[in-house]
C-alpha positions as CSV (number, residue, x, y, z in Angstrom):
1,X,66.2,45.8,57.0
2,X,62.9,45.2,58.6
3,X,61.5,42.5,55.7
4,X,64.8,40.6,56.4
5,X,64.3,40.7,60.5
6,X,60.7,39.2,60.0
7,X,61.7,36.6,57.5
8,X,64.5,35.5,59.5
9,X,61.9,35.5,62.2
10,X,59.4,33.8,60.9
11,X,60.5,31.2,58.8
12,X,63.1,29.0,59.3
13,X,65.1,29.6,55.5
14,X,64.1,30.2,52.4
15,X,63.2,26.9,50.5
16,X,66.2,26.5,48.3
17,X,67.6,22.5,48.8
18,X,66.0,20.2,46.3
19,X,69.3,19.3,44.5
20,X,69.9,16.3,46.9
21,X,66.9,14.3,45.9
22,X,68.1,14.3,42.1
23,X,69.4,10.7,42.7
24,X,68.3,7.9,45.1
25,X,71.1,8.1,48.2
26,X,71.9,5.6,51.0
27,X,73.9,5.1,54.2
28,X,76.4,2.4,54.5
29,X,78.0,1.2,57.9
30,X,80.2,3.9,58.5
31,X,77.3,6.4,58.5
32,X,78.8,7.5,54.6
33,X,76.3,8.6,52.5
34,X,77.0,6.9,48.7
35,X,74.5,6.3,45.9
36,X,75.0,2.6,45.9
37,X,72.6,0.4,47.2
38,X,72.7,-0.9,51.1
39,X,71.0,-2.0,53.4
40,X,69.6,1.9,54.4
41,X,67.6,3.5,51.9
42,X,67.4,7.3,52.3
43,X,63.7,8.5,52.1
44,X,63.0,12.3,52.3
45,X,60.9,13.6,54.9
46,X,58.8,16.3,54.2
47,X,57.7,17.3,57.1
48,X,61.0,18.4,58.8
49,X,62.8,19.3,55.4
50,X,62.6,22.7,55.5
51,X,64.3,25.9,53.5
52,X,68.1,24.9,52.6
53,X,67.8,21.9,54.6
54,X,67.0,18.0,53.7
55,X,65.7,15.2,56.4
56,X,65.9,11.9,55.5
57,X,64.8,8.8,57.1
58,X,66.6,5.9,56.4
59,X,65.0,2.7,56.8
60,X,65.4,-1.0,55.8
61,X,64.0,-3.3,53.9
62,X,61.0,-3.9,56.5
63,X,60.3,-0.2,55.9
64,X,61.1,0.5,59.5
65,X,62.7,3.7,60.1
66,X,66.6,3.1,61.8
67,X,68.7,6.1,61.0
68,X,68.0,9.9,60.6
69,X,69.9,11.4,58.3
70,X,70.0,15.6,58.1
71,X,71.7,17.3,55.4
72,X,73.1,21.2,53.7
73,X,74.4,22.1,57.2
74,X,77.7,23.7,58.5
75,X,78.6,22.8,62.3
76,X,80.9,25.6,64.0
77,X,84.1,23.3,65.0
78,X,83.9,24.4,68.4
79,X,80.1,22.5,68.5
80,X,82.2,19.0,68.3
81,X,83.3,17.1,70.9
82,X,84.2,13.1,72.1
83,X,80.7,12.6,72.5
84,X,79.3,13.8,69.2
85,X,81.5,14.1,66.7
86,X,81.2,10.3,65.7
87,X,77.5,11.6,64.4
88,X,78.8,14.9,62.3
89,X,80.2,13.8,59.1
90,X,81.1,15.9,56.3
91,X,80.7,15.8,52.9
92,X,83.3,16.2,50.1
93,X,84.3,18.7,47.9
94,X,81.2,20.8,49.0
95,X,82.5,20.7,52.8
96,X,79.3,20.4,54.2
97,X,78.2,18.5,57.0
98,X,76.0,16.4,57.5
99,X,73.8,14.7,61.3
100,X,73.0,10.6,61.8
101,X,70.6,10.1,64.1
102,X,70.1,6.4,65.3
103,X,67.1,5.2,66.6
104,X,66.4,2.1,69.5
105,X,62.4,0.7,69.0
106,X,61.5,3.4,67.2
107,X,62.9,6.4,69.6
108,X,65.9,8.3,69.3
109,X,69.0,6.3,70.9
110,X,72.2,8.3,69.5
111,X,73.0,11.0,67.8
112,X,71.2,13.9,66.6
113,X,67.2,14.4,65.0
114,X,65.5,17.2,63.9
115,X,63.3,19.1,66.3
116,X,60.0,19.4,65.0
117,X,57.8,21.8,67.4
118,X,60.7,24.7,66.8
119,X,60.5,27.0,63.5
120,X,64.1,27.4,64.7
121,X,66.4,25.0,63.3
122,X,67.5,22.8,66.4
123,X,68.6,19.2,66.3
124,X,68.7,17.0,69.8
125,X,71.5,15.4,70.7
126,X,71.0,11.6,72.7
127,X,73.4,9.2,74.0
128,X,71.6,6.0,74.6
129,X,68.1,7.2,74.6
130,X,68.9,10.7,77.6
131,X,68.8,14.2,75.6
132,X,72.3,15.6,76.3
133,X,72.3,19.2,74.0
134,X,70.6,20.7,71.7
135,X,72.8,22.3,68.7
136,X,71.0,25.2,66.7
137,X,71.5,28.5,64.1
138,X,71.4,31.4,66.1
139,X,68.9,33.8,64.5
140,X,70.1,36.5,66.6
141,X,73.4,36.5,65.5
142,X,72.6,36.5,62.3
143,X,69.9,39.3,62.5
144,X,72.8,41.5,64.2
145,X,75.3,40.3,61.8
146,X,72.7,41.2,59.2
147,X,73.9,37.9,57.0
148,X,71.4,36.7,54.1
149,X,73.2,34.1,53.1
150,X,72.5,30.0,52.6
151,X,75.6,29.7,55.0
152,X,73.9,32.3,57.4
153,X,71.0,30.3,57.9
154,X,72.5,26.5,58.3
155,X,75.5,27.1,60.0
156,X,74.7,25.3,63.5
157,X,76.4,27.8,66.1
158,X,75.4,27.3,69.4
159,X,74.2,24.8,72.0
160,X,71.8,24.1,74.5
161,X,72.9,21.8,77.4
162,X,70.9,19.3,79.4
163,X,71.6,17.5,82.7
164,X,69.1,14.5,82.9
165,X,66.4,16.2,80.7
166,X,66.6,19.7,82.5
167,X,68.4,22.7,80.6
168,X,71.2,23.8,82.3
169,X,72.2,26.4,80.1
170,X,70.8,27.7,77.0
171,X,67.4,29.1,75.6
172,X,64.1,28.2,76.0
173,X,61.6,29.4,73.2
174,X,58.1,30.7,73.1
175,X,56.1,31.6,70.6
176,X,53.8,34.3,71.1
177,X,50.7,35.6,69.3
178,X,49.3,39.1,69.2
179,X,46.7,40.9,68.1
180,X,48.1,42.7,64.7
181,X,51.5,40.2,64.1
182,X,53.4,37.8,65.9
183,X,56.8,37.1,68.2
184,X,59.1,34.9,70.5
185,X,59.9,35.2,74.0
186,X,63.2,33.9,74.3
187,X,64.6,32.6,77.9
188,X,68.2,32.9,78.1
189,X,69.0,30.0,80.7
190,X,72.1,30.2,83.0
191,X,73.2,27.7,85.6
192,X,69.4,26.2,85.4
193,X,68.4,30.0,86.2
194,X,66.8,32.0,83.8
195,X,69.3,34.9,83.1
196,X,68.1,37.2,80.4
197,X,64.9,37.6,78.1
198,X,64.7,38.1,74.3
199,X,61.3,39.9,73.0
200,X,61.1,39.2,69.5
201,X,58.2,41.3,67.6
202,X,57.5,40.8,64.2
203,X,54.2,42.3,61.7
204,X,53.9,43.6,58.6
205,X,57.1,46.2,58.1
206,X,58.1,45.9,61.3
207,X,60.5,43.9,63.5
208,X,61.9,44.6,67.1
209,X,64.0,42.5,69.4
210,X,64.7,43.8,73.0
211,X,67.3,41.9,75.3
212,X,65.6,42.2,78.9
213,X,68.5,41.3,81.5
214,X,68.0,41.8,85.6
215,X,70.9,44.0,87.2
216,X,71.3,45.4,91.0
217,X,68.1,46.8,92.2
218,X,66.8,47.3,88.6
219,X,66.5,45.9,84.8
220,X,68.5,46.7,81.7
221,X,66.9,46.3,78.1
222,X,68.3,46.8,75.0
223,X,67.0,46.7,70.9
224,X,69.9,44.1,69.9
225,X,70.5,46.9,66.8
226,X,69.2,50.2,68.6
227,X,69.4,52.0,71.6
228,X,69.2,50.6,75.6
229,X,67.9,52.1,78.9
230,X,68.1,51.4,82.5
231,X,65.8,51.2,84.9
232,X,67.2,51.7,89.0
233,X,64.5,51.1,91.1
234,X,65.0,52.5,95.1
235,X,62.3,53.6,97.4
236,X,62.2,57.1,96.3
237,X,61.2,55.9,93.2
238,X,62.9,55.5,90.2
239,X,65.8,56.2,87.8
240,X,66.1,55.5,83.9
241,X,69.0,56.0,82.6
242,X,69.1,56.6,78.4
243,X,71.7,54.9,75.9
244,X,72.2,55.4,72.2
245,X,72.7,53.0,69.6
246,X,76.7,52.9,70.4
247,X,76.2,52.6,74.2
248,X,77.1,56.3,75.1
249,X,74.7,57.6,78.1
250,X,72.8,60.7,76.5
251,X,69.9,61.1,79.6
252,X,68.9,60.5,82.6
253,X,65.5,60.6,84.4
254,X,64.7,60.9,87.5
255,X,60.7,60.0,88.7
256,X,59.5,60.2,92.2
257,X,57.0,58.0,93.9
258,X,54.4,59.5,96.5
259,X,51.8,57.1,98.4
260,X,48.5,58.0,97.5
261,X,47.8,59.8,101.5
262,X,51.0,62.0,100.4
263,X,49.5,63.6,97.3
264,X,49.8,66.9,99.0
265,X,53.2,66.8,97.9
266,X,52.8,66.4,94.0
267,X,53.2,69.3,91.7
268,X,49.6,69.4,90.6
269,X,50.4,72.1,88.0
270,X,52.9,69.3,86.3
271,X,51.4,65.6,85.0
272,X,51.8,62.7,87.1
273,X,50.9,59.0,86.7
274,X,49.0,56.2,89.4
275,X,50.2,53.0,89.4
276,X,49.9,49.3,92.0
277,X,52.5,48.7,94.1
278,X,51.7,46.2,97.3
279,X,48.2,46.0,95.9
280,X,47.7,49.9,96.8
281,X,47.5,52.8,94.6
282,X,51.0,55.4,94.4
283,X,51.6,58.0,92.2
284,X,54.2,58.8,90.4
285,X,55.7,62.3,89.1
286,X,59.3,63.1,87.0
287,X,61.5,65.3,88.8
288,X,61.9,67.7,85.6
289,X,59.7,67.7,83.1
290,X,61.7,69.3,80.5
291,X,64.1,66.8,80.8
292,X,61.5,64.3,79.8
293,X,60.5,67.0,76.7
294,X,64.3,67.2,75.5
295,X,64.3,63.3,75.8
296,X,61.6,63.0,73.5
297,X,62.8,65.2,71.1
298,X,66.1,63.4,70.7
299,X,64.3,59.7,70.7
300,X,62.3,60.7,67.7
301,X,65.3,62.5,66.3
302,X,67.4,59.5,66.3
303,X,64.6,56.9,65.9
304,X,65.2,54.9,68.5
305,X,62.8,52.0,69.4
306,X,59.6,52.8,70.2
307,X,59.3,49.2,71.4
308,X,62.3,49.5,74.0
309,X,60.4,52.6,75.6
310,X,56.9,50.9,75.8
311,X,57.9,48.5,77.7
312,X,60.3,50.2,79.8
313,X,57.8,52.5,81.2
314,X,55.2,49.5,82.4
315,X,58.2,48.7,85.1
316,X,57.6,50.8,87.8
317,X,59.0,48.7,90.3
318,X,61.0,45.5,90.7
319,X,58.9,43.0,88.7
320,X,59.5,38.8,88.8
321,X,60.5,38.6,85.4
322,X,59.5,35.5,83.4
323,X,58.1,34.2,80.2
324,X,54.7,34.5,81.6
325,X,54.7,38.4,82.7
326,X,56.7,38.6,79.2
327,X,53.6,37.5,77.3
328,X,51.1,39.2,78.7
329,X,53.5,43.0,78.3
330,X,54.1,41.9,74.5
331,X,49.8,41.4,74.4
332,X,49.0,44.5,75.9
333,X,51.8,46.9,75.9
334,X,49.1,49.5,77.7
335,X,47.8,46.9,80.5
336,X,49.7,44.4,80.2
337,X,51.8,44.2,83.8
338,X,48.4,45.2,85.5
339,X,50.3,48.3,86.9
340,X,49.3,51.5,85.1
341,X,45.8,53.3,86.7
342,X,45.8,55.6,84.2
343,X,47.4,59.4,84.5
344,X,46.5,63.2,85.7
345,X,47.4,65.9,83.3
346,X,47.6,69.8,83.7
347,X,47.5,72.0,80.8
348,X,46.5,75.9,79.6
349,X,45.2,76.1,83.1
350,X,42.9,73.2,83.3
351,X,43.0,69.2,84.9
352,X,42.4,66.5,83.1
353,X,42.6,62.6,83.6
354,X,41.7,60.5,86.7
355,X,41.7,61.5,90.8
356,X,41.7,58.8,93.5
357,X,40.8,59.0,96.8
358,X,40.2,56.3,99.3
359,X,37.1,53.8,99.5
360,X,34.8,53.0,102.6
361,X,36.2,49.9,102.6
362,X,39.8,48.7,103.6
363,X,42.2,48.6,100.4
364,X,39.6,50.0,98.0
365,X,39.4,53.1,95.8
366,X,37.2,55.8,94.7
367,X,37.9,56.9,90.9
368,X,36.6,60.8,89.4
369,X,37.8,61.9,85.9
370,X,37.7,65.4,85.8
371,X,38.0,67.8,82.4
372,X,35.6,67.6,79.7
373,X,32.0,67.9,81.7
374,X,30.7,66.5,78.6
375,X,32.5,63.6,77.9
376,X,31.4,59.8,79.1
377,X,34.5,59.9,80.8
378,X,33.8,62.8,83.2
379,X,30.3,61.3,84.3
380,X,31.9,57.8,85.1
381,X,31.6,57.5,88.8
382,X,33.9,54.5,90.3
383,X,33.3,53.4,94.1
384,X,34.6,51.8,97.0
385,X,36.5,48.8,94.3
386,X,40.1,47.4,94.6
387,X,43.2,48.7,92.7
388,X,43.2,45.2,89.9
389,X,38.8,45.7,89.5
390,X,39.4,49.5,88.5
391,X,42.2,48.4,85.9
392,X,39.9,46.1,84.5
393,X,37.1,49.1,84.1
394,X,39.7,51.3,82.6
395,X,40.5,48.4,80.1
396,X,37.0,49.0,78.7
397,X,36.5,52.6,78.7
């Protein structure tokens, strides 16, 4: 399951269409492919042929490139309309269709070309030189539909629309790089809004895709194949509410926020995390910790995604979601938001972890880690610095 998630991730098909360039093909007038000479000879290009399917550019006898011709592709009927039909043809008996592109002093004027810069497989759609959609294979619905198939992978099943270049609705796509693999951000595009996010991790033997979607006061994410959870934010603190795979609620918990002057009021015997909010310092504590114990129990139990809960706990608060803040959570899971000041534990008797207390100076922090009176850690002394310079210590310790 995972090998096929990061194949279908990472490449755009398996190499597999080399049949069409047995014989010499051409376009006639009517856009009909035929193996008769015309005026359009059919040249392969190599660059944007990729897996099952074939680009060609067609160009005359000045060498001088006029059509684009894309091949081995099936275009979902409700993908057709007045406007681009003319430029889907199909081919018979295989019943496979096939995109003419026609190009206006060398730039695309009408119809549809391949998208280069994508390992997606996209194809514009102009009319008289303005972008108008984008057709493409929806990996996503074939990773949940779990399809390895030649048809899976070139069947053209969903669109991206443009309004005088801008998407109006659609996906934008990001590639991201990490540190041990690779991934996508995905930006689900509503109304010209961005509506949703898609994560998209991939490595060696693994995969994960989380769906990150904004609700009332709060977020909801879900692994398109696993389980979901939602986050309720309110000035209390906050609520996460836990989903399995078929969408049943299984848990809820329920963590309270205290501003750092009110730490009086946190259960020192029980562990509690410090977090930025407003450019200060909170803490935050779970209402019942064996809740929390019970909850982990069942999340390893069921082997739900570790992914989905990583990043769920980095949002402590409401957060301006966007491709940007995406990036840098899927870099650094641990510090990636620039949120998390680290955590105060309590156990057989003892503390560990980090204390704050307030610096000399206006919005600035004093740091002590107490347990271990050996350890580095314990003689680290941090003064009088602001909430976003201590994060970048802790990053190094």
């Amino acid at each position: 399951m995972y090998k096929f998630i990061a194949l279908l991730l990472t490449l755009p098909v398996l190499s597999n269409a080399q049949d069409n360039d047995q014989q010499q093909i051409f376009l006639n007038q009517k856009n009909e492919i035929t193996f008769s000479k015309t005026d359009l000879k059919c040249i392969r290009n190599e660059e944007l042929s990729s897996g099952y399917t074939i680009c060609y550019d067609c160009i005359d006898a000045t060498k001088k490139s006029r059509k684009q011709l894309n091949m081995e592709l099936h275009v979902k009927p409700e993908l057709k309309n007045q406007e681009n039909s003319t430029f889907i043809k199909n081919e018979r008996p295989e019943n496979r269709d096939y995109l003419i592109g026609e190009y206006k002093d060398g730039k695309p004027f009408n119809g549809f070309f391949k998208l280069m810069e994508s390992d997606w497989l996209i194809y514009d759609f102009y009319k008289e030189g303005k972008l108008i959609e984008q057709v493409y294979n929806d990996k996503f619905h074939t990773l949940q539909q779990e399809q390895d198939t030649k048809l899976a992978y070139t069947t053209l099943d969903a669109t991206n629309k443009f309004t005088n270049g801008v998407l109006t609705s659609g996906i934008k796509i990001m590639p991201v790089r990490m540190k041990h693999g690779a991934g996508q951000i995905i930006t689900v595009i509503k109304d010209s809004k961005p509506n949703a996010f898609m994560v998209a991790l991939y490595a060696e033997n693994f995969a994960e895709c989380v769906k990150i979607t904004r609700i009332e006061n709060g977020i909801f994410l879900k692994s398109l194949w696993n389980n979901a959870m939602k986050i309720t934010f309110s000035p209390e603190g906050r609520k996460i509410d836990m989903f399995s795979k078929d969408g049943k609620l299984v848990n809820t918990l329920i963590y309270k926020h205290y501003k750092l002057s009110d730490i009086a009021k946190v259960d020192q015997k029980r562990f509690y995390v410090y977090f930025l909010k407003d450019k200060q310092i909170y803490i935050e504590q779970i209402d019942d910790e064996n809740k929390l114990l019970v909850e982990e129990d069942r999340h390893r139990e069921q082997q739900e995604s570790s992914t989905l809960r990583k990043m769920a706990n980095n949002f402590y608060g409401p957060v301006q979601l966007n491709s940007a803040v995406l990036e840098r959570l899927v870099d650094d899971p641990y510090w990636g938001l620039g949120t998390f000041l680290g955590r105060h534990d309590f156990y057989e008797g003892k503390s560990s972890g980090i204390e704050y207390s307030q610096g000399t100076t206006e919005r600035t922090y004093n740091a002590d880690f107490v347990g271990d009176l050996n350890s580095k850690e314990t003689q680290t002394k941090i003064r009088n610095k602001s909430p976003e310079q201590i994060i970048e210590i802790l990053k190094k310790m």
